[in-house]
TINUTI-606470 format. One record per residue: residue in three letters; x, y, z of N, C-alpha, C, CB in turn. Coordinates in pm, whole numbers, padded with zeros to 5 digits, always signed. Glycine has a CB too. Layout:
<atoms>
ALAXYZXYZXYZXYZ...
</atoms>
This chain:
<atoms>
UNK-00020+01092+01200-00047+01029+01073+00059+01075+00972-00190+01063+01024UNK+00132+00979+00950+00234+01015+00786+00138+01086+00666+00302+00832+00696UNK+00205+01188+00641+00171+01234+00529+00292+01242+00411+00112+01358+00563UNK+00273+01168+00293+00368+01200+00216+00326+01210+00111+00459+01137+00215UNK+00332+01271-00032+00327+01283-00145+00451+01200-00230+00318+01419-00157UNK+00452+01132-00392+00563+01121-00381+00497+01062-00533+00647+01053-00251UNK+00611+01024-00630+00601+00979-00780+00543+00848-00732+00754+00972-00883UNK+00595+00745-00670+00498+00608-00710+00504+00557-00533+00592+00460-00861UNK+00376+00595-00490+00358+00569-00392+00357+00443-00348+00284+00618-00374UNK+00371+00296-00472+00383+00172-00421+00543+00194-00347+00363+00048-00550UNK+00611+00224-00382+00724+00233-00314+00778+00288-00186+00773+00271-00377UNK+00709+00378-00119+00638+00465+00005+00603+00328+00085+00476+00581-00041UNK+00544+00294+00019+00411+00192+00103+00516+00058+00208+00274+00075-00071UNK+00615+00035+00062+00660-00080+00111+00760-00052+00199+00699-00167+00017UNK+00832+00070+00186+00937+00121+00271+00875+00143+00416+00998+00257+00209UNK+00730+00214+00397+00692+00195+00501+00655+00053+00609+00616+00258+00475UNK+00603+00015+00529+00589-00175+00574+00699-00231+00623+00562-00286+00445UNK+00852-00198+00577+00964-00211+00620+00989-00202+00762+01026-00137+00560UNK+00977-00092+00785+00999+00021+00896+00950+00012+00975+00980+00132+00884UNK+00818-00041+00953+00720-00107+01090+00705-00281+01109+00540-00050+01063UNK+00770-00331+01044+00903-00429+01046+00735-00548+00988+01035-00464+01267UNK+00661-00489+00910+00592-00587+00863+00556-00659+00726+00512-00559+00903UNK+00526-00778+00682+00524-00837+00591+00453-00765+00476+00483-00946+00626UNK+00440-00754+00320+00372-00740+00231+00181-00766+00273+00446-00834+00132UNK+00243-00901+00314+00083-00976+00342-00005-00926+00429+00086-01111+00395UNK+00092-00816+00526-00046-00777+00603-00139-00665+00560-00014-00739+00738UNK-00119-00623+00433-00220-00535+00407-00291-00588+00290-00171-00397+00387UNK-00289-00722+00287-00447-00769+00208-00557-00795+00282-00445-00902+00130UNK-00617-00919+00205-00761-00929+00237-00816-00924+00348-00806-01021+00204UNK-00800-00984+00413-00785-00961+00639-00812-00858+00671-00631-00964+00739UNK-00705-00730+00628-00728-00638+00644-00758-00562+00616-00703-00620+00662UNK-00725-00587+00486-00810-00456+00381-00883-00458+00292-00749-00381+00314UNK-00947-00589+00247-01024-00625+00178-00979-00652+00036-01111-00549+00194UNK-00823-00650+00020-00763-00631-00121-00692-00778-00135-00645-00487-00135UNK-00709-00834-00230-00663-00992-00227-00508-00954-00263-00752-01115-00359UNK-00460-01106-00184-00281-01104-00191-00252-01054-00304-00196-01245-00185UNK-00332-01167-00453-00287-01167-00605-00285-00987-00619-00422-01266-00731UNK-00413-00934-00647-00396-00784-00636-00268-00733-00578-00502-00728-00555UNK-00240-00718-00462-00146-00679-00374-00007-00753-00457-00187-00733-00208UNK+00053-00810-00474+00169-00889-00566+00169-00842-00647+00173-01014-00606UNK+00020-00807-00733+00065-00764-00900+00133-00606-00900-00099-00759-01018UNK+00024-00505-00773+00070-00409-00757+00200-00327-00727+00016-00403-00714UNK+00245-00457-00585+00397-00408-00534+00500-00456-00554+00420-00402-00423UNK+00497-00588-00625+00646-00676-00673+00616-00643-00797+00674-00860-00647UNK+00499-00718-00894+00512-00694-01010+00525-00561-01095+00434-00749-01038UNK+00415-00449-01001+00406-00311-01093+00389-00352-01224+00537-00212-01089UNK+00264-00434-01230+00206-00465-01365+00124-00350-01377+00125-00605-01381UNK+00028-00308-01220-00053-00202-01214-00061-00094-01104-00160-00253-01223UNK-00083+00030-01114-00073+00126-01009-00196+00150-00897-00050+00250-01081UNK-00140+00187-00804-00248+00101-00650-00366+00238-00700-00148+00115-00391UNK-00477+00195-00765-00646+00248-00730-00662+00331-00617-00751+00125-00693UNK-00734+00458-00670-00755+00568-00509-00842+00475-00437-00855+00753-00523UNK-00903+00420-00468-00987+00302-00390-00881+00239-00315-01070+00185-00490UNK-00834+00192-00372-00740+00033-00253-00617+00144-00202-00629-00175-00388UNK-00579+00299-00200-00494+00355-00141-00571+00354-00045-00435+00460-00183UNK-00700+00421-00067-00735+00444+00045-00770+00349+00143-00812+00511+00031UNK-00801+00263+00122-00834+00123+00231-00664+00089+00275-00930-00054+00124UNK-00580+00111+00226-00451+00085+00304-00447+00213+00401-00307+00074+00199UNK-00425+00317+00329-00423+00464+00380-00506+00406+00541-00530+00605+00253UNK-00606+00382+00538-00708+00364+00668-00624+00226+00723-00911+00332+00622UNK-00580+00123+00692-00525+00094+00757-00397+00027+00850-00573+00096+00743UNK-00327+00146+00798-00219+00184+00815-00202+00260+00868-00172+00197+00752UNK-00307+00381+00883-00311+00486+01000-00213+00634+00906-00208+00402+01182UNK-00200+00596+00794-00114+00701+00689-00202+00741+00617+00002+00648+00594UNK-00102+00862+00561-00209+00955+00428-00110+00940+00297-00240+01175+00469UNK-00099+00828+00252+00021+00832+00108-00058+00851+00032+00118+00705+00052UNK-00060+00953-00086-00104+01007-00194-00010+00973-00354-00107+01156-00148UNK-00109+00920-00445-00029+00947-00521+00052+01044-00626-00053+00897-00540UNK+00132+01008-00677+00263+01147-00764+00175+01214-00825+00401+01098-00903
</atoms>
């Protein structure tokens, strides 16, 4: 399990998503119960910072422990 700490863990997230060569989209609603719009505002827009709630439902499934800064 990744463990990382880090100032803005939306950025972690997506690098990670990168790396495991997958889309933005797969960690919404399907899978994590977090709608696309949410998910967009959070990681393109950074209108708002990802909720210990919705880390943690990625955190689970994603199989990672990203914490935020």
């Amino acid at each position: 399990m990744a463990t990382k700490q880090v100032e803005d863990v939306r950025d972690e997230i997506l690098a990670h998503l990168k790396e495991i060569q997958r889309p933005l989209a797969w960690i919404t609603e399907e899978n994590t119960g977090i709608p696309y719009s949410a998910i967009y505002a959070m990681f393109k827009q950074k209108t708002y910072t990802v909720s210990e709630e919705n880390l943690k439902k990625i955190n689970t499934f994603l199989g990672t422990d990203f914490k935020q800064g």
